[in-house]
N, C-alpha and C positions, 0 to 999 in steps of 0.2 A: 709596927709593921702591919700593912694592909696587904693582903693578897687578892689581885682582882683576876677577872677572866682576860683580858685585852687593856690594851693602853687604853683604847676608849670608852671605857669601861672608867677607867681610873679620871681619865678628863673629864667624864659628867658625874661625879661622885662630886657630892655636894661639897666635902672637905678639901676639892680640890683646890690647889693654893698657884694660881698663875709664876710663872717663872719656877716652878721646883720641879719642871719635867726633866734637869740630870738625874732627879732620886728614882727616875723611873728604870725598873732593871726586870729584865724576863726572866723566869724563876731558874730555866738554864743555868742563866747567868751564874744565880745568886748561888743555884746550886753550886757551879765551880768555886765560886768563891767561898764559902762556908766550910767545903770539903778541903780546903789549904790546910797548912800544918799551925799558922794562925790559931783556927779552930778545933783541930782536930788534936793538938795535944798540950790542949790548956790545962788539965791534968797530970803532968806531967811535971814529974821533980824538977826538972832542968829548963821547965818552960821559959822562967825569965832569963836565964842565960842566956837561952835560944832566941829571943822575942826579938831582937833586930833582924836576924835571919828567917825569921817568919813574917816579919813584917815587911820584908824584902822583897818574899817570895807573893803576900796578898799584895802590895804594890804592882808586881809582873802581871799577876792576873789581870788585876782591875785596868792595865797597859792592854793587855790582849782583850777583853773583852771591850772597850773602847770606853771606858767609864777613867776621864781623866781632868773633867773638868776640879777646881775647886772643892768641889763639891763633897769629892771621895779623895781627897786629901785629907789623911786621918794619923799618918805619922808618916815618921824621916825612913828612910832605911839606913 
């Protein structure tokens, strides 16, 4: 993970790799997503019990914040 100042920032960054601008996310974002129960309670005894209902719920987000390409397609719910 690279954290830049601005999207423009990210497109003149020598690494940048033409057509991977879905991977681009504003740390808002990533903040809401990270802060999901996904993440937040991977410690957690009953985590894999839980883990399609979490994967459910990081699905919704990534709906709401508009990140629905392919891209962040990472499991079923």
């Amino acid at each position: 993970m690279n954290l830049f100042r601005s999207e423009e920032h990210v497109r003149n960054w020598v690494g940048f790799a033409p057509g991977s601008d879905e991977g681009i996310i504003a740390l808002p974002d990533l903040d809401k997503l990270f802060s999901g129960s996904y993440f937040r309670r991977r410690r957690d005894g009953d985590w894999v019990s839980n883990s399609r209902q979490y994967a459910a719920e990081m699905n919704a987000t990534l709906l709401e914040i508009g990140k629905t390409s392919q891209f962040w397609k990472f499991c079923k719910p």
